[in-house]
N, C-alpha and C positions, 0 to 999 in steps of 0.2 A: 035343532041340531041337524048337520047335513047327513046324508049318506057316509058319509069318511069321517064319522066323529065330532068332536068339539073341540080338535086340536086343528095349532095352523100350522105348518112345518114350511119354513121358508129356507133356498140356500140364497146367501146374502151376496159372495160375490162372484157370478155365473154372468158371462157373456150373452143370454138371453136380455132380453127387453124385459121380463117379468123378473130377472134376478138385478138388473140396472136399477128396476122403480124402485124395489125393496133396500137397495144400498141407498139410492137416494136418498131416499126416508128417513134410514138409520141415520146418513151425514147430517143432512137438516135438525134430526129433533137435537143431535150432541152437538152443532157448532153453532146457530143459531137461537138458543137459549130458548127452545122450546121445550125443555124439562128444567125444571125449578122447582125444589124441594118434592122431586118424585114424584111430579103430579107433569102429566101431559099437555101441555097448553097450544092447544089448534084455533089460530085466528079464525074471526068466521066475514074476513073481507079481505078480496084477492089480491095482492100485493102489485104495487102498480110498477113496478119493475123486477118483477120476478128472478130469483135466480135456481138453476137446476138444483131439484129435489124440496123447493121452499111448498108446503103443503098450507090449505086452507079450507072450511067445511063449508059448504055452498046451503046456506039458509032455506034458500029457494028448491033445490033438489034433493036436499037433505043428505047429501053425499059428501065423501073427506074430498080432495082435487089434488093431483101432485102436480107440478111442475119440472115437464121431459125436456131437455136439451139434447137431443139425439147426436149432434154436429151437424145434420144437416135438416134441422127444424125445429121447433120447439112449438110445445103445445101443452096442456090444460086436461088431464088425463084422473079418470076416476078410478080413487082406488076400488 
């Protein structure tokens, strides 16, 4: 348990880059059919055409990876 508890308090849609990754995530898991009967389903191989918010767990680093589309970049970002 951290300093601040064992809760996570997210705001989902903020114009920060930390409130972008968190909507991300949200759109991905509900329109990409990565919840199925309530149960969370995180690939664990990087999709070879990504698109913003598509998340994957990196075997090798043992970390989740979102996928940022900023507009003017896109990159491979741990949650």
């Amino acid at each position: 348990m951290s300093a601040y508890g064992s809760k996570v308090v997210a705001v989902l849609d903020t114009q920060s880059t930390f409130g972008v990754t968190i909507k991300s995530l949200r759109d991905a898991v509900m329109t990409r059919g990565l919840m199925t009967d309530n149960r969370l389903n995180i690939p664990t191989v990087k999709p070879t055409t990504p698109y913003d918010g598509d998340v994957y767990f990196n075997k090798n680093t043992l970390k989740l990876e979102i996928f940022i589309d900023d507009g003017n970049s896109t990159q491979w970002v741990c949650i």
